[in-house]
C-alpha positions as CSV (number, residue, x, y, z in Angstrom):
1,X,32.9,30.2,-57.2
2,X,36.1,32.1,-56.4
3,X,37.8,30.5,-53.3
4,X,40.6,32.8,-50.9
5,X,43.5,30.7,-49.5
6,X,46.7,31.1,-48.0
7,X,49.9,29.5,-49.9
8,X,53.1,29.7,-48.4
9,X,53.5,33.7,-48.2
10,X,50.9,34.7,-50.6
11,X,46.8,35.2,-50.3
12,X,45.7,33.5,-53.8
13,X,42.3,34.0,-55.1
14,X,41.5,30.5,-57.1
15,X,39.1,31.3,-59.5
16,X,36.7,28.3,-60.9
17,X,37.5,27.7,-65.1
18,X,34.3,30.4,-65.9
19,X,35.5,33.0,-63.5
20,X,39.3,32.4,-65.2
21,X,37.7,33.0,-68.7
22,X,35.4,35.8,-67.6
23,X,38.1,37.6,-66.0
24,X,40.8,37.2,-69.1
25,X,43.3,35.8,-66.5
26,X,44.4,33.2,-63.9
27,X,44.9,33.0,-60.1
28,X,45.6,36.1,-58.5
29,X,48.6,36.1,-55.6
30,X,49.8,38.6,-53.9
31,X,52.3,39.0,-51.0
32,X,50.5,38.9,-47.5
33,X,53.1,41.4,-46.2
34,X,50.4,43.6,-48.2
35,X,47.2,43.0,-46.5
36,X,45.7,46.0,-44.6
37,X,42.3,44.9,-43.4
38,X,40.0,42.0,-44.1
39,X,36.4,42.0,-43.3
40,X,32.8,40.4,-44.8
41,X,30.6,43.2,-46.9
42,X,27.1,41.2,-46.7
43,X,26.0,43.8,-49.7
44,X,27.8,42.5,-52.6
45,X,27.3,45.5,-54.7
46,X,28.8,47.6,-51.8
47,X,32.0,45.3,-52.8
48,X,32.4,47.1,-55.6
49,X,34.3,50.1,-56.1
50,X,35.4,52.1,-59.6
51,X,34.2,51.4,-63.0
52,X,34.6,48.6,-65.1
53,X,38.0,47.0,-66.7
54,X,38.9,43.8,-68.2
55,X,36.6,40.8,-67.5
56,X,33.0,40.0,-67.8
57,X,30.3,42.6,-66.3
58,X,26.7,41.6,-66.4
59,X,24.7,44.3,-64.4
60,X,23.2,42.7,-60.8
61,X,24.2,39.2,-61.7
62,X,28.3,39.0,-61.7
63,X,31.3,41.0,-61.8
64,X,34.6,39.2,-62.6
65,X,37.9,41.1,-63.1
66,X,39.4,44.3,-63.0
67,X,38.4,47.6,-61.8
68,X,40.1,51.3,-62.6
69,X,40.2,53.9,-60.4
70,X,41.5,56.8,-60.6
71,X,45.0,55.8,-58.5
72,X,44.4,52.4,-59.3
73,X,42.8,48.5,-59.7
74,X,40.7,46.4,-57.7
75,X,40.0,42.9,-58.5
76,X,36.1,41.4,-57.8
77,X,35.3,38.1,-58.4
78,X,31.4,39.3,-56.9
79,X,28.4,37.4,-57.5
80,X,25.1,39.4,-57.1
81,X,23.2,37.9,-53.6
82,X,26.3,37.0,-51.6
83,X,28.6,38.0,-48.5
84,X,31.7,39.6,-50.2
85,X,35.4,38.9,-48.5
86,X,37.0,42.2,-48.9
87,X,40.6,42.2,-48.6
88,X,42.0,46.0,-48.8
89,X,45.7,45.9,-49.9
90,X,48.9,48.5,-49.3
91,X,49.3,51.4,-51.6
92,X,52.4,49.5,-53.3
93,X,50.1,46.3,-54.1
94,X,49.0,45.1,-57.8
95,X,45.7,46.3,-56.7
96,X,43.8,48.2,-53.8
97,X,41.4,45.6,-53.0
98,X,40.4,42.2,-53.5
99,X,36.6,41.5,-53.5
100,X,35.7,38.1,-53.4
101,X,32.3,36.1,-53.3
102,X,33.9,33.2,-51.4
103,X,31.8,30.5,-50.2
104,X,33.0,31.2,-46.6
105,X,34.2,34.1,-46.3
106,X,34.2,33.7,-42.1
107,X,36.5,31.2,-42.6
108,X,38.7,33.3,-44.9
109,X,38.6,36.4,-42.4
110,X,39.9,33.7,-39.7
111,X,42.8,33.0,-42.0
112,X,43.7,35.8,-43.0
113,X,43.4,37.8,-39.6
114,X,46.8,37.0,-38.5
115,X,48.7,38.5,-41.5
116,X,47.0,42.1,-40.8
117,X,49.1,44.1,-39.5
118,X,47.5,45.4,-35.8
119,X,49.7,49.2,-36.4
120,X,48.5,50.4,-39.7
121,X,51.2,52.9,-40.6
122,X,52.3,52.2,-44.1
């Protein structure tokens, strides 16, 4: 299962070896200067946002990889029947949010809560 930590100045999403092969890619970093808001979606299919990209898509069991919308991408690394750690990410990000099936996600929001900005101008 995915796992969201802090690494110097990046939020890195450390996917487990099936997650990395389901999703065509590795780790996913990106600068915490970008987080907007973090918060725990206990609907995991709320998580989700756009239609399907690259990765592996099997319909109320798992969602790993990309997601196209129409002014962008959102990562998921979602499992059906879990709490989701949504991280939503600036405008000029590699993607617009970051949905995560982390095994804590509490713990993650903890983490995280200090990078978010408290004035939310962009």
């Amino acid at each position: 299962m995915a796992r969201v930590t802090v690494d110097g100045t990046d939020l890195v999403v450390r996917l487990s070896l099936r997650e990395r092969l389901a999703a065509r890619r590795g780790d996913v970093r990106v600068p915490l200067t970008a987080l907007r808001e973090v918060r725990v979606e206990p609907d995991w299919w709320r998580a989700l946002r756009g239609s399907r990209g690259r990765g592996l898509w099997i319909p109320g069991r798992i969602c790993v990889g990309t997601r196209v919308l129409p002014d962008g991408r959102d990562f998921a690394a979602v499992k059906a029947g879990t709490r989701v750690l949504c991280v939503e990410l600036r405008r000029d990000a590699a993607f617009g949010r970051l949905a995560v099936s982390d095994p804590d996600p509490e713990r993650a929001v903890r983490e995280l809560g200090p990078y978010v900005p408290t004035d939310l101008l962009e």
